[in-house]
ZATI-455550 format. One record per residue (C-alpha): residue number from 1; residue in one letter; x, y, z. Coordinates in pm, 1 decimal. Layout:
% ZATI-455550
REC pos code       xx       yy       zz
REC NUM    A        X        Y        Z
...
***
This chain:
% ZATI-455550
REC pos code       xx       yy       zz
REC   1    X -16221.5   4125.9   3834.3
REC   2    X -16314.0   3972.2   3489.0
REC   3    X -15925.3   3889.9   3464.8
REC   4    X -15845.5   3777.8   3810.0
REC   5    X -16179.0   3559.7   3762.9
REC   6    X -16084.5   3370.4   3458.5
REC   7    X -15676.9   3302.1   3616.4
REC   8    X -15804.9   3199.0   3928.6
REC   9    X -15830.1   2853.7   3808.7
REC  10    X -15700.7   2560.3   3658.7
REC  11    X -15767.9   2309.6   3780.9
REC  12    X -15640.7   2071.5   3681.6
REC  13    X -15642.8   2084.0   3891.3
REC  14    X -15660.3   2120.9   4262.7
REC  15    X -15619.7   2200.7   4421.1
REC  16    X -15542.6   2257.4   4378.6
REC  17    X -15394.7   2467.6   4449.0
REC  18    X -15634.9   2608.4   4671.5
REC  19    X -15438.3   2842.1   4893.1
REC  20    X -15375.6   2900.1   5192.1
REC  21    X -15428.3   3156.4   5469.3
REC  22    X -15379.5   3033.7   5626.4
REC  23    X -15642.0   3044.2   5371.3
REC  24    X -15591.2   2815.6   5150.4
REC  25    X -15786.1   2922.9   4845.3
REC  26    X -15908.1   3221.5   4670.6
REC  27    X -16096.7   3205.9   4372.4
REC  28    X -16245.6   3358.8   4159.2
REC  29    X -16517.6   3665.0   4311.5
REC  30    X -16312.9   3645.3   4624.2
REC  31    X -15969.8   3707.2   4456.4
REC  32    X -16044.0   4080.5   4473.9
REC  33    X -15941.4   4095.6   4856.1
REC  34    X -15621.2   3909.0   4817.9
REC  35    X -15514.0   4053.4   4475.0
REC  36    X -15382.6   3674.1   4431.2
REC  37    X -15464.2   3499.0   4088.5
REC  38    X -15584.2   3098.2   4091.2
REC  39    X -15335.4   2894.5   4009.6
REC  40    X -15384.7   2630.9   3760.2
REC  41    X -15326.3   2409.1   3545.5
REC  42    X -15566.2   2293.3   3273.1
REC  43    X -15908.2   2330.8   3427.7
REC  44    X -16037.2   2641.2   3612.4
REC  45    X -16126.9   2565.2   3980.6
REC  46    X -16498.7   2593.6   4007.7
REC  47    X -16619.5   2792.3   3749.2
REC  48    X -16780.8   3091.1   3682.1
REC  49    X -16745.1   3313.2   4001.9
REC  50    X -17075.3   3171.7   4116.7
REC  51    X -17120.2   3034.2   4443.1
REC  52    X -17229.3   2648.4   4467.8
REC  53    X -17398.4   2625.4   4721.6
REC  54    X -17587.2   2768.5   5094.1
REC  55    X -17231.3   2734.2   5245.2
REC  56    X -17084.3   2983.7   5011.4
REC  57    X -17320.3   3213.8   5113.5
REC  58    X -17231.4   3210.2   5472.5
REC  59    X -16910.5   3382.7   5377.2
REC  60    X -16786.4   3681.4   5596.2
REC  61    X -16478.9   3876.8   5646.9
REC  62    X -16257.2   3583.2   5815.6
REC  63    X -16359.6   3361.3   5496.3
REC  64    X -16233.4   3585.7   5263.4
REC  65    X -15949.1   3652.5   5406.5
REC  66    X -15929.9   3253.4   5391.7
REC  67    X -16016.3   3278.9   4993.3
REC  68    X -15721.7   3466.3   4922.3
REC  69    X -15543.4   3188.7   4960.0
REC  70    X -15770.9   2950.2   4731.2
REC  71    X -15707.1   3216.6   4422.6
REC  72    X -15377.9   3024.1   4398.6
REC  73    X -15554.9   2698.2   4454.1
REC  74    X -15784.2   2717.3   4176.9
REC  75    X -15764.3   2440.8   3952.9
REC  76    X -15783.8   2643.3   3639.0
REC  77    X -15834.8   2599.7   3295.9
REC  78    X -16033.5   2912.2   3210.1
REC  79    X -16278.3   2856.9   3386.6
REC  80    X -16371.9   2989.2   3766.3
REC  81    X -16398.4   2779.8   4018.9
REC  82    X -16663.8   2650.6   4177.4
REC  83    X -16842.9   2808.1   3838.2
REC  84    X -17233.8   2697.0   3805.0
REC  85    X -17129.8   2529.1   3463.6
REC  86    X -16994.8   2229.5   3674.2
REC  87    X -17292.6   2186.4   3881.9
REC  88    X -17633.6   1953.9   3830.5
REC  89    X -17959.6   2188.7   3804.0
REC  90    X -18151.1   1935.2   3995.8
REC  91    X -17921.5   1960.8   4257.2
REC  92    X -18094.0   2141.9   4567.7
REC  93    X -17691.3   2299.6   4651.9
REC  94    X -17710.5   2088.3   4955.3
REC  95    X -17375.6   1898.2   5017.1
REC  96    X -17371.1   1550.4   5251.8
REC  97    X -17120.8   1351.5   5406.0
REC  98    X -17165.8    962.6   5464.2
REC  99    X -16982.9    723.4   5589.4
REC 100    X -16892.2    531.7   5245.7
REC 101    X -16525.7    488.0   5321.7
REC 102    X -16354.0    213.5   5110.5
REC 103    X -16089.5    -11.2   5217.2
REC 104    X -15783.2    101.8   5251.5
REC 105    X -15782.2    476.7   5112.7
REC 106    X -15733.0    604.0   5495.4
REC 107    X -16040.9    761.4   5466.5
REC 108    X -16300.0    838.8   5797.5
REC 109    X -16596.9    933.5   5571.3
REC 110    X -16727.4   1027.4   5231.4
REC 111    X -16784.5   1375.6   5119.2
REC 112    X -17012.9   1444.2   4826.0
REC 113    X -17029.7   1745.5   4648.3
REC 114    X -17349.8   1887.0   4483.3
REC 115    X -17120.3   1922.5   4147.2
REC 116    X -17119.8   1571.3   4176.1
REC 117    X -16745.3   1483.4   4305.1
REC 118    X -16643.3   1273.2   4597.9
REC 119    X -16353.9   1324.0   4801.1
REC 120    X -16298.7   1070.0   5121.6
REC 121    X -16172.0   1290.4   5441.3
REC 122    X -15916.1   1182.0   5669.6
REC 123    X -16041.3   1194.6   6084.9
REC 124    X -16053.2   1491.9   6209.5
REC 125    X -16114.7   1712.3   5843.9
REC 126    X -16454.2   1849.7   5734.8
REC 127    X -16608.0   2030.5   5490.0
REC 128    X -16606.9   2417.5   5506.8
REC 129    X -16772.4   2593.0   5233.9
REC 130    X -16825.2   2664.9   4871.7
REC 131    X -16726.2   2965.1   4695.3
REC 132    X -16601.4   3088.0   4339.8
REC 133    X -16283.2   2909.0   4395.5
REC 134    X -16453.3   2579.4   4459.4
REC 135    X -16493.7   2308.6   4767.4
REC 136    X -16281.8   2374.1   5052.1
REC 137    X -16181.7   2199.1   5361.6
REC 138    X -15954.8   2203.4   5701.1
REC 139    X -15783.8   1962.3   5887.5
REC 140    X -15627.0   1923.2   6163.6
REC 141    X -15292.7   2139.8   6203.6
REC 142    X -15410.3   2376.7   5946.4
REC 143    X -15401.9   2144.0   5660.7
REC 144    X -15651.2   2292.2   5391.7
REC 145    X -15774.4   2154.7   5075.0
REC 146    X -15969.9   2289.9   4812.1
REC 147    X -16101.9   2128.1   4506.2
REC 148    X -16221.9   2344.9   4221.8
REC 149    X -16358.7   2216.7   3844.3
REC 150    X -16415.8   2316.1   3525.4
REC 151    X -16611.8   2262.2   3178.5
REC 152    X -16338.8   2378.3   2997.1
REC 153    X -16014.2   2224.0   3071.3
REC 154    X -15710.0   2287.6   2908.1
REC 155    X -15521.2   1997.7   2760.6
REC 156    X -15186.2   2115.5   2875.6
REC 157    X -15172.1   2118.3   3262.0
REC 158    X -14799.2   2206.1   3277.8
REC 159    X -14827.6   2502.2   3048.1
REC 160    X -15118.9   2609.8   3238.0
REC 161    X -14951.6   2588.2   3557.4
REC 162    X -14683.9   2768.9   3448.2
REC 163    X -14886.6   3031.5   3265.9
REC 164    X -15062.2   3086.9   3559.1
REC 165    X -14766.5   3137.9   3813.4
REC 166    X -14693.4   3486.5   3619.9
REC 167    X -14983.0   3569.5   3893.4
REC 168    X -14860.7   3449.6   4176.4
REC 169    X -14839.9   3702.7   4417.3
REC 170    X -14767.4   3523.4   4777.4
REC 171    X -14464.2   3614.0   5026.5
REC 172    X -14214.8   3464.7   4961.6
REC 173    X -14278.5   3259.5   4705.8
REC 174    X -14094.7   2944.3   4539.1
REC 175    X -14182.1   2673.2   4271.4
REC 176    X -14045.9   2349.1   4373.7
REC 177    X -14206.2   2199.9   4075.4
REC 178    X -14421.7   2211.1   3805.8
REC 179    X -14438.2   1881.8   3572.9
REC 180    X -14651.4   1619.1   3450.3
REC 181    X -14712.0   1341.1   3682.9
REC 182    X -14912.7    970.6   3613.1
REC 183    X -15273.9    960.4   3781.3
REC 184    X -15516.7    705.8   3692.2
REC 185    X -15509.8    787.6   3344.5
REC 186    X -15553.8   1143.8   3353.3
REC 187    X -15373.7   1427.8   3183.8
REC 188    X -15239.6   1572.6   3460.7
REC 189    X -14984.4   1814.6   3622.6
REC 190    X -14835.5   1919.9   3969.5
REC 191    X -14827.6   2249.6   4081.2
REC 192    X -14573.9   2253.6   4423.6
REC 193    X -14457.8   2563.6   4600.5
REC 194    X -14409.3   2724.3   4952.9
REC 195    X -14475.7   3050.2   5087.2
REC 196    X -14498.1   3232.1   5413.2
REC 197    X -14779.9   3372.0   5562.1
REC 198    X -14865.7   3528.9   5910.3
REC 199    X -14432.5   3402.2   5994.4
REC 200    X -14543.8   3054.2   5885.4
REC 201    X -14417.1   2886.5   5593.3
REC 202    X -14651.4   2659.3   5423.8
REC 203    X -14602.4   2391.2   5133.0
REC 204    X -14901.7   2356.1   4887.2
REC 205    X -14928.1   2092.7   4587.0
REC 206    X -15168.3   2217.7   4325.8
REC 207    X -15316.3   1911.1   4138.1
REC 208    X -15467.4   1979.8   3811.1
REC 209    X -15612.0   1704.3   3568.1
REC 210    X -15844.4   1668.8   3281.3
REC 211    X -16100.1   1354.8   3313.9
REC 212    X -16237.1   1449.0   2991.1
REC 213    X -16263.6   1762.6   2742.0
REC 214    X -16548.0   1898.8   2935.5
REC 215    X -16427.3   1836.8   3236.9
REC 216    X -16129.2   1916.6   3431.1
REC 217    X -16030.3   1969.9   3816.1
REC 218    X -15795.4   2130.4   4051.9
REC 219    X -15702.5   1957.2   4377.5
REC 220    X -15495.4   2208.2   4638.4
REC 221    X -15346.6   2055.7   4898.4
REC 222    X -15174.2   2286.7   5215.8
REC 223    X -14993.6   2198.1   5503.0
REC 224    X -14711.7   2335.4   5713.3
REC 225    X -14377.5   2273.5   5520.0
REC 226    X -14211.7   2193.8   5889.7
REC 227    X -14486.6   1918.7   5869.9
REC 228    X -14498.7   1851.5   5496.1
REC 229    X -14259.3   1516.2   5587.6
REC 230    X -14494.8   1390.4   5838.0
REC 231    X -14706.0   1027.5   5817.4
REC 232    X -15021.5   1257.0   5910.5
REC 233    X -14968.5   1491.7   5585.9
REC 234    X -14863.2   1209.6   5369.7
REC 235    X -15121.4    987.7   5464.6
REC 236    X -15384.6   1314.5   5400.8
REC 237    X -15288.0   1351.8   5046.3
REC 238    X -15338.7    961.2   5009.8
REC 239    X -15634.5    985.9   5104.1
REC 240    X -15756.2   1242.5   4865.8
REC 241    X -15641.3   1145.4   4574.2
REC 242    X -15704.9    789.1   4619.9
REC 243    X -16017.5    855.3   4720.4
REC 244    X -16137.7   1130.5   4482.5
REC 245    X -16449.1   1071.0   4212.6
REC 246    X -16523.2   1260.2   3956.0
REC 247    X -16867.1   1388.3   3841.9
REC 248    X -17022.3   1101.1   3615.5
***
């Protein structure tokens, strides 16, 4: 547990990374189910195996099965996802959405996070839950995302990623790539691979980055790979990681 709890993430993630189960993230506690390990890249997903908030709580059976997924999303970095270490004491563990959308980031509404993150959501996605893993949310299709953070990031994402992939355990498995990409300034990495599940191949890009040395995230992004060349699914990941704040 201890083990699959401290791979589970990088994020530096994100998604990264989540995950997919059609689940499309695993992390951390929930990894146990799936036997799959976060994967990661430079900041765990979450952190600490603790849940974040009421919605975590409401996990049953189907939701796990769903985590199994996020254990590859997991932003990781050493960290769990969705561990307490990211999270504001004074925060009550209540998450909100508004409709803050900014111009031109495609997004419907804002989604803040109780560990202090923003993520703008495309129509038709919504927030699901919280567990070890981190944040996650559907859309429509079976797109999934799941955001996971850390307070200590690595500061190589691609050797993180990498390191962490020894883990992966999904059918059918393949790395498209792992390398260091340019976003906003960030030291970050991609994470992409497919993988079937349930007779379905999926596509997932794992998005790990470091905003600072205390804190890192993962962003996990999963669609269908017949989809994955679609306007819907490229506008989605627009979205996100235009749209995306980190905690201040």
């Amino acid at each position: 547990m201890i083990i699959s709890v401290a791979l589970v993430l990088a994020v530096l993630g994100t998604v990264l990374a989540f995950a997919l189960n059609g689940g499309d993230e695993s992390g951390g506690q929930d990894s146990k189910n799936s036997g799959d390990k976060a994967a990661s890249s430079g900041a765990t997903a979450g952190g600490g195996g603790k849940e974040e908030d009421k919605g975590a709580g409401q996990d049953d059976g189907a939701e796990k099965d769903r985590d199994k997924d996020e254990a590859d999303a997991s932003a990781g970095s050493g960290a769990s996802p969705g561990s307490g270490d990211g999270k504001d004491p004074s925060e009550s563990g209540d998450d909100s959405g508004d409709s803050g959308k900014e111009p031109g980031d495609g997004a419907e509404s804002t989604y803040k996070h109780s560990q202090g993150f923003s993520v703008g959501l495309p129509k038709g996605w919504k927030y699901q839950s919280t567990a070890a893993a981190g944040a996650r949310f559907t859309g429509p299709d079976g797109q999934k995302l799941l955001i996971g953070w850390t307070p200590t990031p690595k500061s190589d994402p691609v050797g993180d990623w990498k390191s962490q992939e020894s883990y992966m355990v999904r059918s059918q498995y393949k790395r498209i790539r792992i390398e260091k990409v340019d976003f906003r300034g960030w030291n970050t990495a991609d994470w992409e691979f497919t993988y079937v599940d349930g007779g379905t191949k999926y596509r997932s890009i794992d998005r790990g980055f470091v905003v600072n040395g205390n804190l890192g995230y993962g962003m996990m992004y999963t669609a269908k790979a017949a989809k994955w060349d679609s306007d819907e699914r490229k506008d989605a990941w627009r979205t996100f990681t235009k749209s995306f704040k980190p905690k201040k």
